[in-house]
C-alpha positions as CSV (number, residue, x, y, z in Angstrom):
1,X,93.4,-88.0,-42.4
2,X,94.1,-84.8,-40.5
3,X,96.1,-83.4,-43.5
4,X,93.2,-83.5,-45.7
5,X,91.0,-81.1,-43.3
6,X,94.2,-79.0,-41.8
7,X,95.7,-78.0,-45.4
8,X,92.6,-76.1,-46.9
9,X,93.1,-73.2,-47.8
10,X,92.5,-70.5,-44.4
11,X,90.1,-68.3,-47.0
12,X,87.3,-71.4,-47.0
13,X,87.1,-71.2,-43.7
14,X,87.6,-67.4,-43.1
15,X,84.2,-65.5,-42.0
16,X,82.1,-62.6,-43.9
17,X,79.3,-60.8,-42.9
18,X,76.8,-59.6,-45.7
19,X,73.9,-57.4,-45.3
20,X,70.9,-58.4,-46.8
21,X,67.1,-57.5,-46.9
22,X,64.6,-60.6,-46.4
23,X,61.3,-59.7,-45.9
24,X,61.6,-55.9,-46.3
25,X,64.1,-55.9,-43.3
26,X,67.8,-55.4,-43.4
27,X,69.9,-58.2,-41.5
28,X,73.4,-59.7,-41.7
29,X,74.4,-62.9,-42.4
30,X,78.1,-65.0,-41.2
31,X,79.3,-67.6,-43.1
32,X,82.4,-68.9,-44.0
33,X,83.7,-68.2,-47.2
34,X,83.4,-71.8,-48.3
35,X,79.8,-71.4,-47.6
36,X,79.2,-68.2,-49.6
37,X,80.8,-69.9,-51.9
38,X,78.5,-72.8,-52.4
39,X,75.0,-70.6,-52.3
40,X,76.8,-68.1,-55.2
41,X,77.1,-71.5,-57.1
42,X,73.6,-72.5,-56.2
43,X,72.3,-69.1,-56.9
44,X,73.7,-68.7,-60.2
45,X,73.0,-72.3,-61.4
46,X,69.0,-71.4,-60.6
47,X,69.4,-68.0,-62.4
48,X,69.5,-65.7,-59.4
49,X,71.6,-63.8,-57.0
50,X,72.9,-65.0,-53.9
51,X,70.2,-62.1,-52.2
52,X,67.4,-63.3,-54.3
53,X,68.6,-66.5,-53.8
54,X,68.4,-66.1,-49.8
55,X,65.1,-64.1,-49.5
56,X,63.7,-67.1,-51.8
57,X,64.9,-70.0,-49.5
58,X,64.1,-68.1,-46.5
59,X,60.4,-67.6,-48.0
60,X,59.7,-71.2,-48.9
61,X,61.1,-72.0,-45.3
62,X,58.8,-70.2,-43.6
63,X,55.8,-71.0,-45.8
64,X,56.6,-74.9,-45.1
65,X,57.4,-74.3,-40.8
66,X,55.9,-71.4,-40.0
67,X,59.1,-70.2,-38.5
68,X,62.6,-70.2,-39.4
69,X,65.3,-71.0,-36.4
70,X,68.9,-70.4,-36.9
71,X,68.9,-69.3,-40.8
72,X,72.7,-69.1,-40.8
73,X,72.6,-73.0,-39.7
74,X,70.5,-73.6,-42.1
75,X,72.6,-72.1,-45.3
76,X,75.4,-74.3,-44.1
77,X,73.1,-77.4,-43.9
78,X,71.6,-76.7,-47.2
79,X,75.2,-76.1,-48.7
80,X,75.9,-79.5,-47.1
81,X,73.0,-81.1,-48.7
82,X,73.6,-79.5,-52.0
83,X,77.3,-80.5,-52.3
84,X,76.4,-84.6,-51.2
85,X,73.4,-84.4,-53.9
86,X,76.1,-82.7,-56.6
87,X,79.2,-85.4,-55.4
88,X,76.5,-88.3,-55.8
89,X,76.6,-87.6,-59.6
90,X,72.7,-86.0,-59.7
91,X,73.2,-84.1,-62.9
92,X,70.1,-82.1,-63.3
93,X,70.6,-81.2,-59.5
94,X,68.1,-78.4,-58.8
95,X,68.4,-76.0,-56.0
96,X,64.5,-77.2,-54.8
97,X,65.8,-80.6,-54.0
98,X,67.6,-79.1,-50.9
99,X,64.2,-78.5,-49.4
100,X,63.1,-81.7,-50.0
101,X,66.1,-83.8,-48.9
102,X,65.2,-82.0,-45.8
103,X,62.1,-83.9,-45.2
């Protein structure tokens, strides 16, 4: 079992920062490339960049909480959630249904 996780390839699991604005202020995101990865699929499957893509999520976030804790955290959850959904044959898979399998 250990052979499936430890032969990826290093890059999925190698870090990058990226600057981005949300909410009219500049910040820097983490991820690992496996992540950025996923949300550039995302993004591009619901006609946007991975920056729009972000600001948008982060938006609805804190519309529906009020707050948003750990956004990095939450990019890798939603990435999570989008590649089960995708995997479980869902077809017409829409990046909205993250949000909701969050409830």
């Amino acid at each position: 079992m250990c052979r499936l996780f430890a032969h990826q390839p290093q890059r999925d699991y190698e870090s990058q920062t990226r600057s981005l604005r949300i909410g009219g202020h500049s910040t820097s995101i983490r991820l690992e490339m496996a992540f950025w990865d996923t949300l550039e699929e995302i993004a591009a499957k619901e006609g946007m960049s991975v920056a729009k893509f972000v600001t948008t999520l982060y938006a609805e976030v804190l519309d529906h909480h009020g707050e948003v804790k750990n956004f990095a955290s939450l990019l890798r959850c939603s990435c999570l959630i989008y590649r089960a959904k995708a995997s479980a044959g869902m077809p017409d898979f829409a990046a909205a249904a993250i949000m909701d399998a969050a409830e």
